[in-house]
C-alpha positions in Angstrom: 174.5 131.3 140.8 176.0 127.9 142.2 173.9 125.9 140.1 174.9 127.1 137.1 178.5 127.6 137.8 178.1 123.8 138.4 176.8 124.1 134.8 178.6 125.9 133.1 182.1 124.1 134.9 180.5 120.8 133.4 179.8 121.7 130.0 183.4 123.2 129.7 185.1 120.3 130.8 183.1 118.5 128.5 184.2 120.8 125.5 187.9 120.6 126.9 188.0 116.7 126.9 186.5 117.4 123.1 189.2 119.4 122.0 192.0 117.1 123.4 190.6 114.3 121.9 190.7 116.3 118.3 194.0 117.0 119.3 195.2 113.5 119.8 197.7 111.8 117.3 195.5 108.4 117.3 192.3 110.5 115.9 194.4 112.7 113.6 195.0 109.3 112.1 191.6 107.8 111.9 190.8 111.1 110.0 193.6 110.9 107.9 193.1 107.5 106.7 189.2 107.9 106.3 190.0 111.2 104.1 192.6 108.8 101.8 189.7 106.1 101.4 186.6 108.4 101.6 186.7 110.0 97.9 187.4 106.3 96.0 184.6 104.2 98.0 181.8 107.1 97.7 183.1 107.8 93.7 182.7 103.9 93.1 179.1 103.7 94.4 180.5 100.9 97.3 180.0 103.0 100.1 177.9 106.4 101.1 179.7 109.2 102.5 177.8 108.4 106.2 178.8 105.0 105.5 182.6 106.1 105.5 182.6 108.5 108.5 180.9 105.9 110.8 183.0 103.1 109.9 186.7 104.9 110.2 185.8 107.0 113.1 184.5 104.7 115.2 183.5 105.0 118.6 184.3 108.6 118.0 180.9 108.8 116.4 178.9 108.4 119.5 180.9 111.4 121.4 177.7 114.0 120.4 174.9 112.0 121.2 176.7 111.1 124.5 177.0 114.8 125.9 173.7 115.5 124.7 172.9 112.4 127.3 174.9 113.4 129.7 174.3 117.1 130.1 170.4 116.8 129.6 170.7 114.2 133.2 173.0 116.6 135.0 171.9 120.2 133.9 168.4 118.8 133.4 168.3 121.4 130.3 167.1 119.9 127.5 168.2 122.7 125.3 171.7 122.8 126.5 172.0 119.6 126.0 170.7 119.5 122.5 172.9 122.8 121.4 175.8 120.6 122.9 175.1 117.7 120.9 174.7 119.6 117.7 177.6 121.4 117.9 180.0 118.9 119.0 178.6 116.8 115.9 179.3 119.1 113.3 182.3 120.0 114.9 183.3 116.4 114.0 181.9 116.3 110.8 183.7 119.8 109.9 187.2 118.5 111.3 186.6 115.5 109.3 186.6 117.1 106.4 189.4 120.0 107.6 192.8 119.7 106.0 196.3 120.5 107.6 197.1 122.9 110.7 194.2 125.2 110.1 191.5 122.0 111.0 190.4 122.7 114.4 190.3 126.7 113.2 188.6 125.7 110.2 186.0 123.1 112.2 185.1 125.9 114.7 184.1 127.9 111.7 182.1 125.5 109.8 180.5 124.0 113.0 178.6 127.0 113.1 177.7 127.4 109.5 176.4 123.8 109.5 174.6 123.9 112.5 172.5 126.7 111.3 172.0 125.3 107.8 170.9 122.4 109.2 168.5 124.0 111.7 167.3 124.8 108.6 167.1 122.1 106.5 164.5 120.7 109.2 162.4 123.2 109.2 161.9 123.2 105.7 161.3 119.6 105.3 158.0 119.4 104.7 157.0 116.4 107.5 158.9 118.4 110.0 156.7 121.1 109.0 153.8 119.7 109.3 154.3 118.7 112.8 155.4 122.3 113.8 152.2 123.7 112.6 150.1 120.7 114.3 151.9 121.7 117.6 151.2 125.0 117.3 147.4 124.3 116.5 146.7 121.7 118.8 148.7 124.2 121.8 145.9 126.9 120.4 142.7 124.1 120.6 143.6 123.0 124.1 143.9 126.7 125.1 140.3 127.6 123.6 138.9 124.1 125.0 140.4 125.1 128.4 139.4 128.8 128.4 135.5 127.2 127.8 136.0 125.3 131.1 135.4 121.8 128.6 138.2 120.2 129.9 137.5 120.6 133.8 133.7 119.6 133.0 134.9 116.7 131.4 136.6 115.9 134.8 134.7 116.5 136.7 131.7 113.8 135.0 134.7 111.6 134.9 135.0 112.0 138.5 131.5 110.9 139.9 132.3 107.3 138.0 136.2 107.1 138.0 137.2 107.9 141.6 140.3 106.6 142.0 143.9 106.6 140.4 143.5 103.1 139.1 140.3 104.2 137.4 142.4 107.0 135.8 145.4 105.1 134.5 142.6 102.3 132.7 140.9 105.1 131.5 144.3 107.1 130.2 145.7 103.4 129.0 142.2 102.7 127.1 142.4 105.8 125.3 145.6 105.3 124.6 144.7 102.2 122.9 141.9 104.1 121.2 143.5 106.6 119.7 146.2 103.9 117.6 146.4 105.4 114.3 149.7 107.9 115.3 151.2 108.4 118.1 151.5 112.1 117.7 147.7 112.4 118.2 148.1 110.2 121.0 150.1 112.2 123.0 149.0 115.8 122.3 144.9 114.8 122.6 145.3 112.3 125.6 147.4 114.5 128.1 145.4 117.1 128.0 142.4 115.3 128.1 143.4 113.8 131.2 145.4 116.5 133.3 142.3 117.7 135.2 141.2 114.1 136.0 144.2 112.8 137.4 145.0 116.4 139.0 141.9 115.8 140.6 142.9 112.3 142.0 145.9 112.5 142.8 147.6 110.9 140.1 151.5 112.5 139.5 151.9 114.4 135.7 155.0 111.8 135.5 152.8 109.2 135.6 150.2 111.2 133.2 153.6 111.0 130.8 154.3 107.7 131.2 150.9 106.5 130.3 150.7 108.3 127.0 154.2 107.5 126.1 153.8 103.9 126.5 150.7 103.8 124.4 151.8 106.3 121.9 154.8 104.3 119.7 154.3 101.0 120.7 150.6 100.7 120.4 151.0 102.6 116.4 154.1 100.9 115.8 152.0 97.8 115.9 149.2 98.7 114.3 148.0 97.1 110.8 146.1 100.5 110.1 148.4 103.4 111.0 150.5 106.1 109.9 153.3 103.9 110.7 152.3 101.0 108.4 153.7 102.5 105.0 157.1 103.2 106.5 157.6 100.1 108.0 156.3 98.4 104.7 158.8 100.3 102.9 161.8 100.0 104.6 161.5 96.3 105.0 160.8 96.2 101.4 164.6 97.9 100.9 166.0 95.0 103.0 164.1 92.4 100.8 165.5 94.1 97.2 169.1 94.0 98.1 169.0 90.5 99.1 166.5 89.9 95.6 163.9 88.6 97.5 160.3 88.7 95.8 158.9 88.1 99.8 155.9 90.1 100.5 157.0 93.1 102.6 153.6 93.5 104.5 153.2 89.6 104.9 156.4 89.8 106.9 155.2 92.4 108.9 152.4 91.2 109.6 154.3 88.1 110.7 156.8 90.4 113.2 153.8 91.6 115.4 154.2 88.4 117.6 157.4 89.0 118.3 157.5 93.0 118.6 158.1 91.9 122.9 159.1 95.4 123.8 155.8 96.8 122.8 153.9 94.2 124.1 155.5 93.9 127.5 155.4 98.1 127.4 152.0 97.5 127.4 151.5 94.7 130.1 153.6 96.6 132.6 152.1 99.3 132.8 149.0 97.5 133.1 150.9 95.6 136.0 151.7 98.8 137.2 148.1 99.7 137.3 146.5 96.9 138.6 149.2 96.0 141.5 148.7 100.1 142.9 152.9 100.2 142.7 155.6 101.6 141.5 159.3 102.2 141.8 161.7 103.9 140.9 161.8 107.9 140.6 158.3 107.3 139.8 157.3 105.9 143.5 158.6 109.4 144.7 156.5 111.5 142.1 153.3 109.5 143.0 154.2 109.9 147.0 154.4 114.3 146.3 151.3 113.5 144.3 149.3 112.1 146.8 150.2 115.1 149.0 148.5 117.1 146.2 151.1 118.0 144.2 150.8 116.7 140.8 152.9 118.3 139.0 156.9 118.5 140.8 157.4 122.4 141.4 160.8 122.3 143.5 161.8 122.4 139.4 162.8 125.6 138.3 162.9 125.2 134.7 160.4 126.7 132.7 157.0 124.4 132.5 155.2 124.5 128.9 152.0 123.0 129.9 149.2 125.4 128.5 147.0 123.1 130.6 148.8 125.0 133.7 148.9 128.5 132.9 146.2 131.3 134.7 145.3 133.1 131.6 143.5 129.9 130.2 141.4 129.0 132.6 137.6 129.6 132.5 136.0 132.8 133.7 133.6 132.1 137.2 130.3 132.2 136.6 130.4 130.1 133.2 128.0 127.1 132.9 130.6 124.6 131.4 129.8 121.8 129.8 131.8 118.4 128.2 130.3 119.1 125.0 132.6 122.3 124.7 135.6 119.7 124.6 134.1 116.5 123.3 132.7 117.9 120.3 136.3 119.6 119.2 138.0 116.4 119.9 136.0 114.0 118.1 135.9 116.4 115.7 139.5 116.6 115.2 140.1 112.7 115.2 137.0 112.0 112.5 137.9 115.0 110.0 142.0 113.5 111.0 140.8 110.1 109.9 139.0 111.2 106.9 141.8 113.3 106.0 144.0 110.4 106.0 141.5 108.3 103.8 141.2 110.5 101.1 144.6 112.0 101.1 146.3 108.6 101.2 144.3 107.1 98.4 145.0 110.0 96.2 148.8 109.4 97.1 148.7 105.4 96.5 147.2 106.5 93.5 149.9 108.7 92.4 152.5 106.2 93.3 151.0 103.8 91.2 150.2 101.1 94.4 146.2 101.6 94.0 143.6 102.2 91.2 141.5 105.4 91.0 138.8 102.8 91.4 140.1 100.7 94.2 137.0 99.4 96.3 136.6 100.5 99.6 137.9 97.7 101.7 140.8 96.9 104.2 143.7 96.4 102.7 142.6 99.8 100.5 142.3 101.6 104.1 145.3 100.4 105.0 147.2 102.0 101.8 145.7 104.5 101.8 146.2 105.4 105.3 149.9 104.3 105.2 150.6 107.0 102.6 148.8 109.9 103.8 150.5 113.0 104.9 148.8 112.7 108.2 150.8 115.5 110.3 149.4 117.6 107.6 145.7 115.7 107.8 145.8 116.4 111.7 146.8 120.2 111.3 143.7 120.6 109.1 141.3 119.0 110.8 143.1 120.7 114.4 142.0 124.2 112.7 138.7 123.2 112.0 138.3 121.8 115.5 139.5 125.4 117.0 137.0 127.0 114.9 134.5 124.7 116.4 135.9 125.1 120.2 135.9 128.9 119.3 131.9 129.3 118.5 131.0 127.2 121.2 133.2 129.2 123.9 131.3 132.3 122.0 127.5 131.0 122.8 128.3 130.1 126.2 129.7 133.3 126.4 133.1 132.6 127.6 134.2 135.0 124.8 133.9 137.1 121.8 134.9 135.8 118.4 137.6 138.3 118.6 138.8 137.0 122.2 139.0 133.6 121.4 140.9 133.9 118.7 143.1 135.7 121.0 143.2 133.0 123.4 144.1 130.6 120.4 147.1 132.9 119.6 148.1 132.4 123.3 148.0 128.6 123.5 150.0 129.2 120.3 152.7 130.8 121.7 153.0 128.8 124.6 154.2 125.6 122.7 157.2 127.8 121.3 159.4 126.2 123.1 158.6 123.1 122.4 158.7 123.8 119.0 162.2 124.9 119.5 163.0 121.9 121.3 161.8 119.7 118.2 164.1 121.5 115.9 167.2 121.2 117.9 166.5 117.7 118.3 165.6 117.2 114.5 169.4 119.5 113.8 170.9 116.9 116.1 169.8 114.0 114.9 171.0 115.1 111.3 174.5 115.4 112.5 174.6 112.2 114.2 173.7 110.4 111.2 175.3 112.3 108.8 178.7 110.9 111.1 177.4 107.3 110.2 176.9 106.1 114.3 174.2 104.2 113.1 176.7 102.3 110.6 179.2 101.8 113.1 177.2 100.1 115.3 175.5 97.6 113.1 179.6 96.8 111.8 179.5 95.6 115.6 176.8 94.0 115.7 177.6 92.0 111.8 181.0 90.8 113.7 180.2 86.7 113.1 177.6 85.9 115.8 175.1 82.7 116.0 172.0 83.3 114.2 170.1 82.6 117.7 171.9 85.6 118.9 171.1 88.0 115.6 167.5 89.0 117.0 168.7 90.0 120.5 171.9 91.5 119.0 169.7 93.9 116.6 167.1 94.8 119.3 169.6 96.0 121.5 172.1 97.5 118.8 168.6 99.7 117.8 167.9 100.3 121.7 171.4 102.6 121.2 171.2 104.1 117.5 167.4 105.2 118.6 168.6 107.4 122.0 170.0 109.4 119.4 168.4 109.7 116.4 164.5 108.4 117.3 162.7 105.5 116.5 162.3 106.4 113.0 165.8 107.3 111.7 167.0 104.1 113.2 164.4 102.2 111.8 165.2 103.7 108.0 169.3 102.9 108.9 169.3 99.6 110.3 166.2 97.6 108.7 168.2 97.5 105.0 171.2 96.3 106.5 169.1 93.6 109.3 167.6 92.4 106.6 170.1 90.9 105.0 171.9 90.0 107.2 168.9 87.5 109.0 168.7 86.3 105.3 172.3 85.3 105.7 170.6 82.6 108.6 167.8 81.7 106.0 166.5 78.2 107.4 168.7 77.4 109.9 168.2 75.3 113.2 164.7 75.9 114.9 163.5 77.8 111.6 164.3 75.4 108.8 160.7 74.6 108.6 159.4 78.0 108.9 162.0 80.4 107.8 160.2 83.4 107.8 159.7 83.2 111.0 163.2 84.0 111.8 162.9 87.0 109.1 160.0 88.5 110.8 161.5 87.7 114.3 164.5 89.8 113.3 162.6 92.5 111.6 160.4 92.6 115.1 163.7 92.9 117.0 164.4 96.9 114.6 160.9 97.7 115.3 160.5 97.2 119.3 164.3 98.5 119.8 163.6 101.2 118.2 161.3 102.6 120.0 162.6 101.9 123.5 165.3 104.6 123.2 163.0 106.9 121.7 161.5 105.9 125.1 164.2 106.5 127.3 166.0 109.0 125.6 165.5 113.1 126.8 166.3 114.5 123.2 163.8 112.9 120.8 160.5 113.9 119.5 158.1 111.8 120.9 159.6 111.6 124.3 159.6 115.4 124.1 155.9 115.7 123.1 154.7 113.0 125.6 156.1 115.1 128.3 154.9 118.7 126.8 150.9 116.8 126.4 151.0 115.6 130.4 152.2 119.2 131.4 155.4 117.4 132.7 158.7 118.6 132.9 160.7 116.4 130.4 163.5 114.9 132.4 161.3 114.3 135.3 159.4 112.4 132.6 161.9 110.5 131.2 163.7 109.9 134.7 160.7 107.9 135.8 160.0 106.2 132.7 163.6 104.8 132.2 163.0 102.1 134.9 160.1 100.5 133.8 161.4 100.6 130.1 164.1 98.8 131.1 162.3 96.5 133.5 159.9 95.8 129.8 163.2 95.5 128.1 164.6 93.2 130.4 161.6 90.8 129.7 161.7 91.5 126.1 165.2 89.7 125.8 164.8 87.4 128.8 161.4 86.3 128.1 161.1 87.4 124.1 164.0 87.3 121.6 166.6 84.9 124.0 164.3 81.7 123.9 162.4 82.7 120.3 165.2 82.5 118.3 165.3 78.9 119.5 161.7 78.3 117.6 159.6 78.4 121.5 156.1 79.4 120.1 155.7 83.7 120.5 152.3 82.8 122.2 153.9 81.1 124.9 156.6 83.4 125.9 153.7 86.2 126.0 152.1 84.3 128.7 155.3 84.3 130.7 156.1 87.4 130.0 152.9 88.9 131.1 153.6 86.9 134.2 157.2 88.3 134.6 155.5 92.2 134.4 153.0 91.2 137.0 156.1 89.2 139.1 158.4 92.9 139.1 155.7 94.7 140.3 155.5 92.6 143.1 158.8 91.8 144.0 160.4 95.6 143.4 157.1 97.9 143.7 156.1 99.1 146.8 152.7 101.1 147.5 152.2 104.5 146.8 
């Protein structure tokens, strides 16, 4: 009862300091002149209505996403975090838009009301959709795949060649690397692939989550074929057509993939990390209890929503397993996934005009095409398929009857719920922040009159902020038409009058990369969440001992990256030291497990 006293003592302090601060004469002004200006700016086209709130509020704007923060780390509840975070944010938005004396009576009404609509609004969006139902079905394949003892088998041939934990984090970082077409697949087929390996040697679930994390966004993000590619395209193509630029959108992108230094050095250090046998941090404490065979951290008492970990899914004695019984699913569900996203692109690129009906079958078609597939929904099909196929396997090994493994299916199901729930709240939230325009407040800061060789480093760690709240992709659609512009404001200047695109690409490199390092480090967005959920890891303990190392990669990324680039020093060479900067940390601050 202490402990959530402590709790509950916290989070009403936090809601009293809220309600003083709506009280306070200097924000009643900020409203007051942001309601006067709001309804001319928005009715003249200058301005959006997010683009308003963010700019007159202020630093007010980052209030919600800060609880959320700050509760997740000291509650360590993710969904009393996120409930805090939604609510405080449409509380804003409501009293923004409140009138008089009855405001705050008003804004505690509508908080509510908007909450829940927008609760949902994300749930019917048809992307968000998608990925619930691919949740849900992958939850349901891993169960069945478990239940046939596939995954243990696996292991355990693993085993006889890998037998130790550096064998198991090249293995986990290959696969990673592998499987670079979305990140989403990346982290709901490469935890549970690997839990019973690195169970088996030793190797902590943190580290399980940091391995597919770290390969997950940065490894897609980069990618010239993946389900990333058509966003990123797109949005750099807004930036180019408000500065009337006729610049090739993928050219430039292609061109950014030198300098996307957070990914790359995400990558290198945790190879580092791999090859040294160190660590640091939270996460030198989580290998330590793993080494004493204890995986996964217990002394927790939230909830874990690892199917991988529940009784009810584990394989009857007496069944001859074998890896086929999880090989064939898998492979199954990445071919038909890849296929899907083929086929379903190119009718889409068709549709939207970008391709002929009879394009030829070659790369850059692959690469439309695949860049406009709905590929959440692609995965969900081909994740059915693949549980039918785990299913009539587990039946002629006779794990089960048809009947029964549908059943278990059903179970692995329900055991992602919360998860599921978690995704939504985080989705709601991220709505309300945006819909208060942080995201436009903080790239006003960042457009304040700086020197262009400070723009790159500027934008990577203005997105590093925006994306702890809102995910790598909502920052990326915010801040990429505003970036854009403004590095065309630098067009040709000092080390890049001979190669101005360079400085283009550099900055677009600089949205991309930041982006995903608070998606990294952050407790209350999607792929963090998932990451966590496909290790069987409790979430903060996850995202505790991954904040270190993203910041050590971050550190290098601005020290070793976007500092000394935007003064022309070739990307090729700054890689190498780099590299040798990951390798140097490890050494200096790791210490053996």
């Amino acid at each position: 009862m202490k402990k959530h006293k402590g709790k509950i003592t916290f989070i009403a302090i936090i809601l009293i300091m809220l309600l003083v601060c709506m009280k306070s004469d200097g924000f009643k002004t900020k409203i007051d002149a942001a309601m006067q200006k709001q309804t001319l700016e928005i009715e003249s086209g200058v301005v959006t209505t997010e683009e308003i709130t963010g700019r007159e509020l202020g630093m007010i704007t980052l209030l919600p996403p800060l609880i959320a923060v700050v509760i997740a780390f000291i509650t360590r509840e993710v969904l009393t975090s996120l409930v805090s975070g939604l609510l405080s944010g449409f509380f804003l938005l409501s009293l923004f838009s409140g009138e008089g004396s009855v405001r705050i009576v008003r804004a505690l009404i509508y908080t509510v009301v908007a909450a829940c609509e927008a609760i949902i609004r994300v749930v019917g969006d048809f992307d968000n959709a998608s990925i619930i139902l691919l949740c849900f079905a992958v939850g349901g394949m891993v169960a069945v795949i478990n239940k046939t003892g596939g995954f243990q088998a696996l292991a355990e041939k693993l085993i006889k060649r890998i037998k130790t934990a550096k064998g198991a984090g090249y293995i986990g970082e290959l696969l990673g690397c592998i499987i670079f077409f979305d990140d989403y697949a990346n982290s709901l087929i490469i935890g549970p692939l690997m839990q019973p390996l690195t169970d088996k040697l030793k190797v902590s679930r943190e580290k399980l989550a940091f391995i597919v994390d770290s390969t997950a966004a940065p490894v897609a993000g980069m990618a010239v074929i993946s389900s990333w590619v058509a966003a990123e395209v797109g949005i750099i193509d807004e930036g180019l057509k408000v500065v009337g630029q006729d610049a090739s959108a993928y050219n430039l992108f292609l061109g950014s993939i030198p300098f996307c230094f957070y990914n790359i050095f995400c990558l290198i250090l945790m190879f580092a990390v791999t090859t040294t046998g160190r660590e640091f941090g939270p996460m030198l404490k989580a290998e330590r209890r793993a080494q004493k065979g204890q995986p996964v951290n217990h002394a927790q008492d939230e909830q874990e929503t690892s199917i991988m970990d529940m009784e009810a899914f584990q394989a009857k004695e007496g069944i001859k397993t074998n890896i086929f019984t999880a090989l064939v699913p898998i492979v199954l569900m990445i071919v038909l996934s890849f296929v899907g996203f083929y086929f379903d692109g190119f009718q889409n690129s068709v549709d939207m005009g970008v391709l002929a009906n009879d394009a030829p079958f070659n790369f850059t078609t692959l690469r439309i095409a695949i860049g406009n597939a709905n590929t959440a929904l692609m995965m969900f099909i081909a994740t059915i398929v693949a549980s039918g196929a785990a299913i009539i396997m587990g039946k002629r090994i006779d794990c089960f009857t048809l009947r029964e493994g549908v059943d278990v299916f059903l179970e692995g199901v329900k055991s992602l719920m919360l998860t599921v729930v978690i995704l939504i709240l985080a989705w709601a939230m991220s709505d309300a922040v945006n819909s208060l325009g942080t995201c436009y407040y903080l790239v006003e800061v960042l457009n304040s009159g700086v020197p262009y060789w400070l723009i790159p480093t500027l934008v990577f760690l203005t997105c590093c902020a925006i994306s702890f709240a809102v995910g790598s992709y909502g920052t990326m659609f915010i801040v990429m038409p505003i970036v854009v512009p403004i590095a065309y404001n630098f067009y040709g200047q000092g080390a890049f009058a001979g190669n101005p695109n360079a400085y283009i690409s550099m900055c677009i490199a600089s949205v991309l990369a930041g982006s995903i390092f608070g998606d990294h480090c952050s407790p209350i967005t999607d792929t963090t969440i998932l990451s966590s959920i496909g290790a069987g890891c409790n979430n903060m303990d996850h995202v505790k001992s991954q904040i270190p190392y993203a910041v050590a990669a971050a550190a290098i990324a601005v020290l070793c990256g976007t500092l000394p680039a935007a003064f022309g020093i070739s990307p090729v060479i700054l890689i190498i030291c780099g590299t040798a900067a990951c390798f140097i940390v490890m050494r200096v601050i790791g210490k053996k497990i």
